[in-house]
C-alpha positions as CSV (number, residue, x, y, z in Angstrom):
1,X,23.4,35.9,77.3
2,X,26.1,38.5,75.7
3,X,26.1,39.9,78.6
4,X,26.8,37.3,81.2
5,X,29.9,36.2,78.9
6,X,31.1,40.0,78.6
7,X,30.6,40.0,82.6
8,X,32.8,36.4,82.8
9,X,35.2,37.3,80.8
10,X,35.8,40.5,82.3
11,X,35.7,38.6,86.1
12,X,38.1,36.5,84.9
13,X,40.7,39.1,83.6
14,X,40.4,40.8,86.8
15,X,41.4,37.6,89.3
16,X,44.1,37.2,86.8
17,X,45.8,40.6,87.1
18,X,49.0,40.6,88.9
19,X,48.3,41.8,92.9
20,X,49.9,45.2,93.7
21,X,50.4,45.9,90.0
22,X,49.6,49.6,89.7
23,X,46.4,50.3,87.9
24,X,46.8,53.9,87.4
25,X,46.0,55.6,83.9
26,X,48.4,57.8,82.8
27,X,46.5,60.7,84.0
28,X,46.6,59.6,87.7
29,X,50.0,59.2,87.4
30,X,50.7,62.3,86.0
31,X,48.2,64.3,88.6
32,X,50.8,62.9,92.1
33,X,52.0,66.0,93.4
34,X,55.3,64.5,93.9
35,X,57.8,66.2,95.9
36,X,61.1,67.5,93.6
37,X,64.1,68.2,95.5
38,X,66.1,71.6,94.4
39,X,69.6,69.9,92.9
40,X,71.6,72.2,95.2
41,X,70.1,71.7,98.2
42,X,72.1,70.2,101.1
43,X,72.0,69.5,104.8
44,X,73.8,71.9,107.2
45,X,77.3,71.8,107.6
46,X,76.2,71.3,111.5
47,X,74.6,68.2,110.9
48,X,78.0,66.6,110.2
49,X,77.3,65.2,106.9
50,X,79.1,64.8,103.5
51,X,76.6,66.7,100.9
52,X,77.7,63.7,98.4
53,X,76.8,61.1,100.8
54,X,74.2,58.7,99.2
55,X,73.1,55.3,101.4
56,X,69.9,54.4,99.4
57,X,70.4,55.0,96.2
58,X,73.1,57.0,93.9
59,X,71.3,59.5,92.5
60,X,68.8,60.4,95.2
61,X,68.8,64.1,96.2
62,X,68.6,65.9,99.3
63,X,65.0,67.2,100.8
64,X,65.1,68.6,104.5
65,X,64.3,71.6,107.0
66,X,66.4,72.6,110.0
67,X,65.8,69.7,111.6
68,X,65.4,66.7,109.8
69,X,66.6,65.6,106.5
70,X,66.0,62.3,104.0
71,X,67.0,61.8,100.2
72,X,64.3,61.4,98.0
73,X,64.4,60.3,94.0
74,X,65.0,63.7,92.0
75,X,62.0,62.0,89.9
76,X,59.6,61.9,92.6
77,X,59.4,58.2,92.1
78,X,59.6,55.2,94.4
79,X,60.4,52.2,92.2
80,X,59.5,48.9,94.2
81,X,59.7,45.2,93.9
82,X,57.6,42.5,94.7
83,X,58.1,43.3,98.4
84,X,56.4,46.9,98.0
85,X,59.5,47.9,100.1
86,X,62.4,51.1,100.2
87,X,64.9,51.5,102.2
88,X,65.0,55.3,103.3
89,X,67.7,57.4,105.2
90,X,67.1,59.9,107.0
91,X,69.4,63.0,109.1
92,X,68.1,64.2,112.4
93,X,69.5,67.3,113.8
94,X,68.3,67.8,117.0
95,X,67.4,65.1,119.5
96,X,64.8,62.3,119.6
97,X,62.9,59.4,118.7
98,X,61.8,59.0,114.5
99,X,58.5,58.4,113.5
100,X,57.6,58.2,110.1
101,X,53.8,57.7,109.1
102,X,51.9,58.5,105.5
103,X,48.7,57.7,103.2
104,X,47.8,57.3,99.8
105,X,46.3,60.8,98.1
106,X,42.7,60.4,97.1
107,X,42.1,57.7,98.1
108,X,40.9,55.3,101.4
109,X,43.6,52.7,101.8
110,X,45.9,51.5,104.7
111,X,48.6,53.2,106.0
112,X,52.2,52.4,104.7
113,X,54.3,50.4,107.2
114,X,57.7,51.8,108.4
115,X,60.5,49.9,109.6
116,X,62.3,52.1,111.9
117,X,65.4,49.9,113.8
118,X,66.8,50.6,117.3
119,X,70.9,51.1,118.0
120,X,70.9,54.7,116.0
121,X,71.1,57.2,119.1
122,X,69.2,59.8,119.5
123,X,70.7,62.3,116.8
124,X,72.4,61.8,113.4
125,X,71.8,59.3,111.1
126,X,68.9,56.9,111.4
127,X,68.2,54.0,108.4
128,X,64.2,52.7,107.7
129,X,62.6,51.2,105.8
130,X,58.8,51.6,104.6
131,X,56.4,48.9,103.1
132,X,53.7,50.5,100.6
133,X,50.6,48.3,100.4
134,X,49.3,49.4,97.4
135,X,51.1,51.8,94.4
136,X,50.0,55.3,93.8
137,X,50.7,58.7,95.9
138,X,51.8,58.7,98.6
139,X,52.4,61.7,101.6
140,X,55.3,60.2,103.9
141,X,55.9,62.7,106.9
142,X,59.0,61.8,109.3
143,X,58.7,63.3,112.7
144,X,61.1,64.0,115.3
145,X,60.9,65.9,118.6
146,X,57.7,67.7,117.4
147,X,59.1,68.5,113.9
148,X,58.2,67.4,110.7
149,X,59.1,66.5,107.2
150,X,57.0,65.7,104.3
151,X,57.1,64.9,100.9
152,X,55.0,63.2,98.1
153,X,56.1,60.2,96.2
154,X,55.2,58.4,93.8
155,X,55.0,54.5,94.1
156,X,55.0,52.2,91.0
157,X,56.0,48.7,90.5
158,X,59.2,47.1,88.9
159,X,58.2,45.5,85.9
């Protein structure tokens, strides 16, 4: 009998839990290899951008390789809200279409969504967005023209 009430009471905490409310011990969280940009890196002075230049967020530093760049939190943290949502730039320098794709680390769970709008050209500049579905850590890797750029972040919730 004790333990059918232990086993209720526990069901019933779990269907109350917030969804998407990141359920990671501290140890988890502490275990994402998230990617730290160097505080001095910036793109090439060919790629015709303004090292101060930050569109997503203020205090986001530069991450890139010869041919494609993004800003990512100096933290290594995504902070989302209820949408699961960030809006990321990104820098290519040479010609062609952006892909951006990714998965969760350790563990089997869909793929994160990225929102990657028309009307930027082929070079330059290109705005996105990607939706997580879950929180955790996450590999995102943007491609263009056969090259590519990862990084790990990690994603937690707004409280």
């Amino acid at each position: 009998m004790a333990r059918r009430v232990c086993l209720a009471i526990l069901l019933s905490a779990s269907l109350l839990a917030p969804v998407g409310v990141s359920k990671e011990t501290p140890a988890a969280a502490s275990s994402c290899p998230a990617t730290r940009p160097g505080s001095h890196t910036v793109p090439p002075s060919s790629l015709g951008v303004d090292p101060s230049e930050r569109p997503a967020q203020r205090d986001w530093e530069w991450y890139g390789n010869p041919y494609l760049w993004t800003q990512i939190p100096p933290d290594g943290i995504y902070t989302v809200d209820r949408t699961m949502s960030v809006k990321v730039p990104w820098w290519r320098a040479v010609h062609g279409s952006l892909k951006i794709h990714g998965h969760r680390l350790g563990a089997p769970m869909p793929t994160l969504k990225p929102s990657i709008p028309g009307g930027y050209g082929s070079i330059g500049f290109h705005s996105t967005g990607i939706t997580f579905p879950r929180t955790g850590c996450w590999r995102v890797t943007g491609t263009v023209a056969g090259h590519r750029l990862s990084y790990v972040v990690r994603v937690k919730r707004r409280i």
